[in-house]
Structure formats: C-alpha cells, structure tokens
N, C-alpha and C positions, 0 to 999 in steps of 0.2 A: 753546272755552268757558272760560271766566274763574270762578272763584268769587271774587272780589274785585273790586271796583270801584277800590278804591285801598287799597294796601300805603303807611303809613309810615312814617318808618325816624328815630327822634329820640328826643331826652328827655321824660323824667318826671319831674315835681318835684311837691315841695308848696309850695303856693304862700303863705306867710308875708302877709296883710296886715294896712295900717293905713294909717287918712284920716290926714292932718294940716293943719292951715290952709296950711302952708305947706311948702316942702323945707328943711332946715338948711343955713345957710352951713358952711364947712370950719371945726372946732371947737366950733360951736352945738348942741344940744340945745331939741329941742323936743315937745312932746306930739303923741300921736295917739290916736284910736281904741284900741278894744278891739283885741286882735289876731284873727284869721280866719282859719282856715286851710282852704285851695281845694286841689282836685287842679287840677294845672298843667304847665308842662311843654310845649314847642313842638312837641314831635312828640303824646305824649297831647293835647295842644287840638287838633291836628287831627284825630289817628282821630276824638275823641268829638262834633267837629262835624259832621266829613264823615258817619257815624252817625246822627247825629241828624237830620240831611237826607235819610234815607234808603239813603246809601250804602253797598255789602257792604264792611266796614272790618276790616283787619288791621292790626297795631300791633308793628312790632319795634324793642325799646327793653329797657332792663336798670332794675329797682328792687331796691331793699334790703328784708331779710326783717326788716322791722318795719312801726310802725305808717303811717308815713306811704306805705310801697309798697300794705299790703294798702286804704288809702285810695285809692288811683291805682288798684288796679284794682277795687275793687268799682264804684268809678263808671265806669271804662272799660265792664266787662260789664252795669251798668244800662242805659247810652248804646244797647249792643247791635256793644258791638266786638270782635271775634276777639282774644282775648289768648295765642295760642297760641305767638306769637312775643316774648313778654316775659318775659324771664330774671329768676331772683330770688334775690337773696344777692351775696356777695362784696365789698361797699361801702352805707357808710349811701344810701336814697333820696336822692338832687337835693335842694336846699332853693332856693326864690328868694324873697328880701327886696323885700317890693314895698311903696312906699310912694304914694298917690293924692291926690291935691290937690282941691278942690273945683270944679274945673273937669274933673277925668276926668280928667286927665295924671297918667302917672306913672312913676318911676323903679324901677327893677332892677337888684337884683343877685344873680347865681346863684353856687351853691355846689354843681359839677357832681356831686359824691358816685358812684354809682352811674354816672352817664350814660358817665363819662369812661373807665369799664371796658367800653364795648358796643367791643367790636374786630374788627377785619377778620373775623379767623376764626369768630366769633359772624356775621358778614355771610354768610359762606361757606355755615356748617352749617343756613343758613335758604334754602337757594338753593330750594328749591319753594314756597316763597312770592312768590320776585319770577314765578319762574315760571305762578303764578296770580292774579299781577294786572294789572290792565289798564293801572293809571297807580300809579308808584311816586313818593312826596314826603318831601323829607328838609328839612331846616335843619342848622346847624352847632353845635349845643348837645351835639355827640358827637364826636368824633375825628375828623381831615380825612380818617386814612390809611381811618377807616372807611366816608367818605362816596364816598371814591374805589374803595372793594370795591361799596359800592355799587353805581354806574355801572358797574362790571366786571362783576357779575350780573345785572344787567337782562336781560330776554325779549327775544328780535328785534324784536318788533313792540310791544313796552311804551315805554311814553314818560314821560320824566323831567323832575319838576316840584321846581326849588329853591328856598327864601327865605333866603337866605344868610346867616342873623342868630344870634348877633353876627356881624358880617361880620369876613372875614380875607381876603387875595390866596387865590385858587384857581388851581390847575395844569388847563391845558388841557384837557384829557383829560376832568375836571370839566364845563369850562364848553360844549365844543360837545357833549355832552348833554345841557344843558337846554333843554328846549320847553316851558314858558319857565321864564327866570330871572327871580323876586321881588323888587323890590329898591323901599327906596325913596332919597331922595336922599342922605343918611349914607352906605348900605350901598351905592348907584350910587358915589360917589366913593372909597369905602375897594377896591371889584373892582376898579376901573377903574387903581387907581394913583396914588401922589404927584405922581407925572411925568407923568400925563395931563392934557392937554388939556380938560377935558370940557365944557364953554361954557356957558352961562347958561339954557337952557331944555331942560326936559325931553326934547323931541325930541332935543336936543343931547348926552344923558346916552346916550340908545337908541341912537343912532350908534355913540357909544365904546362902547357896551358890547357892539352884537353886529358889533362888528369884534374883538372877542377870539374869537368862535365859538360862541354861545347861537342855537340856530335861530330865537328869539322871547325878548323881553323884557316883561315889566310894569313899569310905574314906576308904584307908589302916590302920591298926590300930597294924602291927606288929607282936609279941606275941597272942596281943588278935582277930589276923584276920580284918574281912574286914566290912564294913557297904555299903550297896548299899541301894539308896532314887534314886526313881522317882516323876515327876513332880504331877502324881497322889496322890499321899500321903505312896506308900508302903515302907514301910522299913525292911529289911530283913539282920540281923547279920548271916555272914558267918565265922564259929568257927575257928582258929586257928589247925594245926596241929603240935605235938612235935614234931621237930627233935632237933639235937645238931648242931649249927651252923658253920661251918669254917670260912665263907666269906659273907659278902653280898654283894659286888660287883656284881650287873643286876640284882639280885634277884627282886627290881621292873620290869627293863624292859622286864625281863619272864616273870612277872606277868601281864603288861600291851601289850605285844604281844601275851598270848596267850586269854588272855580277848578277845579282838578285834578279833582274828581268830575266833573263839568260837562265837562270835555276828555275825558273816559273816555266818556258819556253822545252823544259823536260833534258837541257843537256847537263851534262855531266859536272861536276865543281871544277874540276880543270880545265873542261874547254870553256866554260862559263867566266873563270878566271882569264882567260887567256883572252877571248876576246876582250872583257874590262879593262885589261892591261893595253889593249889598242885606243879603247876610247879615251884612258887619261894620257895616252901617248900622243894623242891630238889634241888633245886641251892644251895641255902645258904650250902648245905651239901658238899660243892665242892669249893676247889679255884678257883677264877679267877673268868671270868664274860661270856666271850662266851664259854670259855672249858667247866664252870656249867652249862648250859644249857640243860636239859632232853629231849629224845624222848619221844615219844606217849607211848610207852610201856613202858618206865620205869616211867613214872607220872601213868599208868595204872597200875603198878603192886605197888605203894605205895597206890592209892585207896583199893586195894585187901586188902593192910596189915591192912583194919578196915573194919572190920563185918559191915556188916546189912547198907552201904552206897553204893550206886548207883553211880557210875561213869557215866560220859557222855559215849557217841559212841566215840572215837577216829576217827574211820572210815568216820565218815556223812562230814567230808568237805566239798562233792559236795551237802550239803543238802539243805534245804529250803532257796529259792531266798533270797539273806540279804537287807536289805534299811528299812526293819520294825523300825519304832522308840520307845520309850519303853513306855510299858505300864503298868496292874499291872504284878505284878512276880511271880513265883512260889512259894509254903511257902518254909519256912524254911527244914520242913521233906524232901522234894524235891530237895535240893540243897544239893551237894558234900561240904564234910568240907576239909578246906584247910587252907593254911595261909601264908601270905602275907610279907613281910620284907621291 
C-alpha cells in the first residue's frame, strides 16, 4: 500500500513576472507590466498540479527561510501537498525571471538559489518516501549527481517519470529508468547528442532516444499534440486540442504531473498522455503557472466539450497497483485528445 500517488523530487522557485509587447533584442530595454510574483518552480508546479487533480502528492525539494520559501509553501499546503520532504534554510529560495509576450510565449531565466543545495545525501535521508510512492517525477532544475540518487532510491516496483529541462546529456544509468522520458524537440536533441543522427520527424527523435535506454518516451509537439513510442515499437499520436492561449508558463509541468499520476492510477501511457495533454490544454487558458493549474472536473468537463471521446475515470487513483513498465498501448481510437504546450 502506497500513501503517495506520486513523490517529486525538483525546484522551488518564485516566479518573477512581467507581460511585455515584445522580448528585447541583446542591448534593448523595454517596458512591461507590473511585476507578479507566482510560487513556481518545476518540481513545486508539479506536486501542486498533480494535487490539484486529486493526487496523494509529496514534494522533495530545498527553499530558503524567507519570504519567498514560506510563499512556495503556503501554497504548496493550500493545493494539499505533503511538504514533509521540503528542506528550509541554507540558500536564498530559486528565483525565475519570466517575461510573457502577448501571444502566451515566454522566456526564462532561473536563478537556482536554494535548489542547487538539494544533494545526493538530502536524496538519501528521504529514502521512505521514495519508498511510499507509487510513481516518483523529477526535472533537472536540481543537481544531475542528485537526480542520479534519485534513481538509486527508487522502490522495486516504483516507476520513474523525467522531463529533462533544462536539458543537459544524461548518464545511462539515468536514462533506462525512465518510463518515460519527457522531452520535447530542444530537449530530444540536446539528450540525444551533437553527434546524433536524429532525422526529421518526431517518430524519428523516439527512435534515437529509446536506443539510449528510456523504457518509453513522450515527445510534446505543442499545437500538434503529443507522440508516445515504447521500447516495443508502438507509436501512438495524441491530437492536440484548440484552445486560445494566455500563458504557458507549467503548461508542461501540468502535463508531466498529471501523466505520471495517471501511470500510477494503472492506465496505459497513452491514455495517461492523453489526458495530460487536456490538463496543459487548460492551463495555457490561464495566467501564471500554479493559479493555471485545473481540477479533475474541470480537465473533465473540457473532455465533455468533444463528442464521441472518452475521458479517463478521474476517480480510479486508488486503481490498479502502479510499478507495471510499458508495453504495447492502446490504439489511437482509445486515447483522449489533448494537447500539450
């Protein structure tokens, strides 16, 4: 028995924003918005989305004992995330510079502070948390040697979900633990290698990628949705859904936190993809990054707004035991359309 639906293991930041009509060329100066300041942060966006969809959420990550940590967690324990595993002190909190254009795109840059202190041995002294969850999820906005304790802790039967961002080369040992790896095309070509190969279409990226050793891959593809490739050979395009964009600030890390809950919950990587693809399809409709964040019912009631497609159960959390690694997928007809940012 699991008390955790998903454990994960990332940064915490406050997230600095401001609109601007435009991004500055190198030397330019230009206006924006008031500033606004978000709890943020790649690993906090996903505890508090995967939470917010329901899921039993633990959160191990390091903030600073000032104001912008005790902001990260008062809203982490709003959301309803286990903060038991979030160290405090020893470095100012994360800060990330986020600037937003009028079309929702937008630029970052972090300023690791605190994050860059969560260390192997902080991995170690939490090891009964990996041990009480069913699907652990990390990113790389924290040290590689820590990502790689990580995966050395992991449960027998727990199964490991990564979004490799920023992206950096990762050591094997890394990559065939992940069921699956997160990536989208940037982040597919910086894994894969200067020297890779990687050919022109997404199919083509899933190849090179789980010939390094990822039991299962995701490629976000934005607009055009989502491609999920297992080591078997299936491949299954998960469609995009229109919405009008505000923001996409977390719109991945909805998508890769409710993936990973959804795989714990015992469904398949493609319906599991498929719905993710609905939750960052409602973020992006929403400023900010943890405010955009949807419940179950309201990812449930944008599936309703298209005929003749089958949503998951929202409800089965406590479903089928997770630690299965992946095999073939469901077809296409079978999976929820969604779409990814």
């Amino acid at each position: 028995m699991y008390d955790y639906d998903l454990l994960v293991v990332g940064s915490a930041n406050a997230d600095l924003v401001t609109v601007v009509e435009r991004r500055p060329a190198a030397g330019e100066t230009v206006l924006g918005s008031d500033l606004v300041v978000h709890p943020g942060g790649k690993g906090a966006n996903q505890a508090v989305a995967a939470a917010r969809l329901g899921a039993r959420t633990a959160l191990l990550a390091r903030v600073g004992n000032d104001g912008h940590g005790r902001l990260l967690l008062d809203s982490m324990r709003d959301a309803g995330v286990d903060t038991v595993g979030v160290l405090v002190g020893g470095a100012p909190t994360g800060v990330a510079l986020i600037t937003v254009d009028p079309s929702g795109d937008n630029s970052i840059v972090v300023s690791p502070g605190a994050n860059g202190r969560l260390s192997p041995e902080d991995i170690r002294a939490a090891g009964s948390l990996f041990q009480a969850a069913r699907v652990v999820s990390a990113q790389l906005e924290i040290p590689l040697e820590s990502v790689v304790e990580v995966v050395r802790n992991l449960s027998p039967e727990g199964r490991f979900v990564l979004n490799p961002s920023p992206p950096r080369p990762l050591p094997r040992e890394v990559l065939t633990a992940c069921d699956p790896l997160i990536v989208n095309e940037h982040e597919a070509r910086v894994i894969a290698g200067a020297d890779a190969e990687l050919g022109d279409s997404p199919e083509d990226w899933a190849k090179t990628l789980l010939a390094l050793g990822p039991r299962s891959v995701v490629i976000t593809l934005g607009a055009e949705g989502a491609l999920v490739a297992v080591r078997a050979g299936e491949r299954v395009r998960v469609p995009s859904v229109p919405v009008e964009a505000v923001d996409t600030t977390g719109a991945g890390d909805a998508f890769t936190a409710a993936l990973a809950w959804r795989l714990g919950a015992g469904e398949s990587l493609a319906r599991a993809a498929a719905y993710a693809a609905r939750v960052g399809a409602v973020a992006v409709t929403r400023a900010g990054a943890q405010d955009s964040f949807p419940t179950a019912a309201e990812v449930d009631a944008l599936c309703r707004a298209s005929p003749g497609e089958a949503a998951p159960d929202s409800r089965s959390a406590a479903g089928p035991a997770p630690g299965g690694r992946s095999g073939p997928e469901q077809s296409t007809g079978d999976a929820v359309r969604g779409g990814s940012q």
